[in-house]
C-alpha positions in Angstrom: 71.1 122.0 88.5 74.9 123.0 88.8 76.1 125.7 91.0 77.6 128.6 89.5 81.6 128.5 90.2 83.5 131.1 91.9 86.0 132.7 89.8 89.7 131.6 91.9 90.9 134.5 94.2 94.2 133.4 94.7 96.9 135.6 93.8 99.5 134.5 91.3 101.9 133.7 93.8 99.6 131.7 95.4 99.3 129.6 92.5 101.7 126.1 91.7 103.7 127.4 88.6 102.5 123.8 87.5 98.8 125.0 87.4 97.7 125.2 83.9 94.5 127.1 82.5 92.0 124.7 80.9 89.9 127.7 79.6 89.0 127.3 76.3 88.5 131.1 76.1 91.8 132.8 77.1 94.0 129.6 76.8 96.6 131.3 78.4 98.1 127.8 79.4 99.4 129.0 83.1 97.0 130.3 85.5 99.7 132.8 86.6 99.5 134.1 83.5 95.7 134.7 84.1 95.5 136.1 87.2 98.4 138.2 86.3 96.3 140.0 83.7 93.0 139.8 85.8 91.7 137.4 83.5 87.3 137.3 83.6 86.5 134.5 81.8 88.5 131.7 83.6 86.6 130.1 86.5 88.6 128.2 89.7 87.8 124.5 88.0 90.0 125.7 84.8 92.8 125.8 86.7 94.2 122.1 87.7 97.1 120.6 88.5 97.5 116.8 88.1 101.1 115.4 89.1 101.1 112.4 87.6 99.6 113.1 84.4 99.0 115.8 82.1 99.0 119.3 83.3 97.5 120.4 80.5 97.5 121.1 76.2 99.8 123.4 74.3 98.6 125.1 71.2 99.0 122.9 68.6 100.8 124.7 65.8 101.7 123.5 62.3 104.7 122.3 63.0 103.1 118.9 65.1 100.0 119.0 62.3 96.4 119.1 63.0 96.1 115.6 64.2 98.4 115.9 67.1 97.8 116.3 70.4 100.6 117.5 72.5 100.4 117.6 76.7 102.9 119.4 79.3 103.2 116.8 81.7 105.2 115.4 85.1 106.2 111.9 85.0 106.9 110.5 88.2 110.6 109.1 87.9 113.4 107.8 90.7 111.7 109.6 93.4 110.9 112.9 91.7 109.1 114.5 89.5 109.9 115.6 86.3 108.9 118.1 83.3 108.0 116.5 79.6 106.0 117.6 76.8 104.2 114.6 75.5 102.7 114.8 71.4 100.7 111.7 70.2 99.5 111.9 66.6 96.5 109.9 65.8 96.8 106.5 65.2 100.1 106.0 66.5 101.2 102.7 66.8 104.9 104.3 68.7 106.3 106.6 70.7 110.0 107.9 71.0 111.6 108.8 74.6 114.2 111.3 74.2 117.1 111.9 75.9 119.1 115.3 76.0 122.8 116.0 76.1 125.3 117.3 77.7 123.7 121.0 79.5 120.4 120.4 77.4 116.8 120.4 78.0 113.5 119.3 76.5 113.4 122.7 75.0 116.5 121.7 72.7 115.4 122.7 69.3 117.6 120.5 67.9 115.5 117.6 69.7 112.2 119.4 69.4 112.6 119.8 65.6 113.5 116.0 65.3 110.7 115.4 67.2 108.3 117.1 64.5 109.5 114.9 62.0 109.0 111.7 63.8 105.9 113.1 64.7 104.9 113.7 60.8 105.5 110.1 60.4 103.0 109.3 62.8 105.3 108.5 65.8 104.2 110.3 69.2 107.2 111.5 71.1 107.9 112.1 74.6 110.9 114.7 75.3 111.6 114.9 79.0 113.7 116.9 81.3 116.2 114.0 83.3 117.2 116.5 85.7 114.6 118.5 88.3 115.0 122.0 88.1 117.3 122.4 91.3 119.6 119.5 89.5 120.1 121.9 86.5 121.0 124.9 88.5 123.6 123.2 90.2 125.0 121.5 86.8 125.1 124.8 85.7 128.1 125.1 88.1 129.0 122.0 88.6 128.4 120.3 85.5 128.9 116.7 86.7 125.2 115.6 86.6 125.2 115.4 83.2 128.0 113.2 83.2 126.2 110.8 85.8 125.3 108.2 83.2 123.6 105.9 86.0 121.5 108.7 87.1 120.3 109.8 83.9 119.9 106.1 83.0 117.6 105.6 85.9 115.5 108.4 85.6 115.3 107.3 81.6 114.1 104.1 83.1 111.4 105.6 85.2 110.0 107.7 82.2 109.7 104.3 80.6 107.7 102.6 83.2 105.3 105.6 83.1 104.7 105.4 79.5 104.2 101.5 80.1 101.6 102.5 82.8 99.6 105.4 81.1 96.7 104.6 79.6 97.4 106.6 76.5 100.8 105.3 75.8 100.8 101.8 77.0 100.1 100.6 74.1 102.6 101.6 72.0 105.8 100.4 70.8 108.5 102.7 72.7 111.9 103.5 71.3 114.7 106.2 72.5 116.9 108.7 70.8 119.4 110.3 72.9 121.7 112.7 72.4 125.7 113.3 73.6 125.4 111.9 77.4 122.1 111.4 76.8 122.4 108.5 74.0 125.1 106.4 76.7 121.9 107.0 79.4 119.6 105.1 76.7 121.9 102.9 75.9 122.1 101.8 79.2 118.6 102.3 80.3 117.7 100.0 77.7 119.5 97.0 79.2 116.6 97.4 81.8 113.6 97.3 79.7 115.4 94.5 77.2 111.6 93.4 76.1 109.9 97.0 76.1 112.5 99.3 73.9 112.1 98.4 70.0 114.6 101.1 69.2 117.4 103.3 69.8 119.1 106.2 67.9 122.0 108.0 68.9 122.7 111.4 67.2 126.6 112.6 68.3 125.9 110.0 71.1 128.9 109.0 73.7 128.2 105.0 73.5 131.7 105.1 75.1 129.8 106.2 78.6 127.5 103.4 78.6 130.4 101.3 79.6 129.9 97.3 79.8 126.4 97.2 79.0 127.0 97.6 75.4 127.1 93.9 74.2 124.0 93.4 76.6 121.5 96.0 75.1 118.7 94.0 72.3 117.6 96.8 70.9 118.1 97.8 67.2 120.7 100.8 67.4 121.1 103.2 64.8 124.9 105.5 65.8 124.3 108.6 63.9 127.8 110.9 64.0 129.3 114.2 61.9 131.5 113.8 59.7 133.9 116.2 61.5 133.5 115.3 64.6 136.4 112.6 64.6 136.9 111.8 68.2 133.0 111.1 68.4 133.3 108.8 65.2 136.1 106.7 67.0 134.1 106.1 70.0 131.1 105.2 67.7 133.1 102.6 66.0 134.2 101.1 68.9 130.6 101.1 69.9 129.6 99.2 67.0 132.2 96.3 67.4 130.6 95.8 71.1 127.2 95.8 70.2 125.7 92.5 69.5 122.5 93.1 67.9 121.3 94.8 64.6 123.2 98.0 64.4 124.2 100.8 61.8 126.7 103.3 62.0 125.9 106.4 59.7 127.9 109.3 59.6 126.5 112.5 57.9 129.2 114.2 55.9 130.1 118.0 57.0 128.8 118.0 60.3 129.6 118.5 63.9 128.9 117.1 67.2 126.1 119.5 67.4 124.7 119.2 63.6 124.6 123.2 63.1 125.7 123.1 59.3 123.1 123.8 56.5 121.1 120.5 55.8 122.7 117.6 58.6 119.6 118.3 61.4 117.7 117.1 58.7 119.5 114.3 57.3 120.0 113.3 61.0 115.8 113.4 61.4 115.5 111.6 57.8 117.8 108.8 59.4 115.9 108.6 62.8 112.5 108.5 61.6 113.2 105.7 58.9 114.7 103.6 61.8 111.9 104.5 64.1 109.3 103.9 61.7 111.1 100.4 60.4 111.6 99.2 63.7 108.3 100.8 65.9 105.3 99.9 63.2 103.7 97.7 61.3 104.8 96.7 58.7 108.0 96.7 58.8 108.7 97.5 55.3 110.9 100.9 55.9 114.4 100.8 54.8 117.6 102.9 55.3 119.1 104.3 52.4 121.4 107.2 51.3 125.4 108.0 50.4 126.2 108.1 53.9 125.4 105.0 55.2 128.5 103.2 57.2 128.0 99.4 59.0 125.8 96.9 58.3 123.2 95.3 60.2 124.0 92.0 62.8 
């Protein structure tokens, strides 16, 4: 016979801020959030924390669709810990790592809404915080972490050998797509994992950051750039002449570094999810087309 459990008595600040509610009930996702409200039907075993692993499941809206299951998690990573939000439709056969810009987060919604449309296509995605929440503060003043392509790049790298260790994403094909700073940190943390990352796509990326590792990355690389955002195009095209591998340089007319005009988010998440799906699944039958197209594949 099981023993009745005690509803928690802890106050909320008592509680980890990274102990979620598992109650099925209230799903108020943070147990703060429960005991702040003196919340009756959660019990002490509904609020968990696991470090290394999911914390827990966010209400799946229609944006991700019914068949995806999305997870807060902490992914152990160059000696810390940090915050992702990990969605895996069903029957995925890969998963997308992403890498934020320049004073982003995994809350971009420039990132998040790209993410819903690889995730439409049956890709799971993993969009991850690269700096701790200290790291950020301090950018905030400093704002030279975010320029600290080695850093990023390691912690990129750490995120990848998690995925390669967890039992639910081990299997799967992994690619990146990083953004600003954040595309030179995949671009470079790729070099490391030249037999693990199928992919990469770079939206407004600085491929000028990643420095000499350019000709030594294998993966397929897709440069995505606005149309007005001409010092970004000149770095890209220099990018592409160093890269020795299948590449493509597409530049979406009308848009700027950050993709805010009617319509180019989209054409950006159109590009993505073609070269993600072409280069991540079986079979690989997927090709890119449109008007804006620059570069050719070798």
């Amino acid at each position: 016979m099981t023993k009745p459990v005690k509803p928690s008595n802890k106050t909320p600040d008592e509680i980890s801020r990274d102990t979620v509610c598992t109650c099925q009930e209230c799903n108020h996702d943070l147990a703060r959030s429960c005991l702040k409200i003196k919340c009756t039907c959660c019990k002490q075993e509904d609020h968990s924390m696991i470090l290394d692993g999911i914390l827990g499941f966010a209400q799946t809206s229609k944006k991700h669709g019914p068949n995806t299951e999305v997870r807060t998690i902490l992914v152990s990573a160059d000696s810390v810990k940090l915050h992702g939000d990990l969605a895996i439709p069903k029957d995925a056969q890969g998963i997308v790592l992403f890498a934020h810009g320049s004073g982003s987060s995994r809350h971009s919604p420039r990132n998040k809404y790209v993410a819903q449309i690889l995730q439409k296509n049956g890709l799971a995605t993993l969009l991850i915080d690269l700096l701790t929440e200290e790291e950020e503060k301090i950018d905030d003043y400093t704002a030279h972490l975010r320029f600290d392509i080695g850093l990023l790049a390691k912690r990129l790298s750490g995120a990848t050998n998690w995925l390669i260790k967890n039992p639910d994403t081990k299997n799967l094909n992994i690619g990146y797509f990083g953004a600003s700073t954040g595309a030179a940190a995949a671009l470079v943390a790729s070099v490391d994992h030249p037999d693990t990352i199928n992919a990469i796509v770079s939206r407004g990326g600085r491929p000028d950051l990643a420095g000499p590792s350019l000709p030594n990355i294998k993966a397929p690389t897709l440069l995505i750039v606005g149309g007005d955002d001409v010092p970004v195009i000149e770095m890209n095209e220099e990018a592409m002449r160093l890269l020795k591998i299948e590449k493509k340089l597409v530049i979406i007319p009308g848009a700027t570094h950050l993709f805010e005009e009617p319509g180019t988010l989209e054409e950006v998440a159109r590009f993505a999810a073609n070269w993600f799906v072409s280069h991540l699944t079986k079979p690989n039958n997927v090709k890119i087309t449109g008007k804006s197209e620059k570069g050719t594949g070798g």
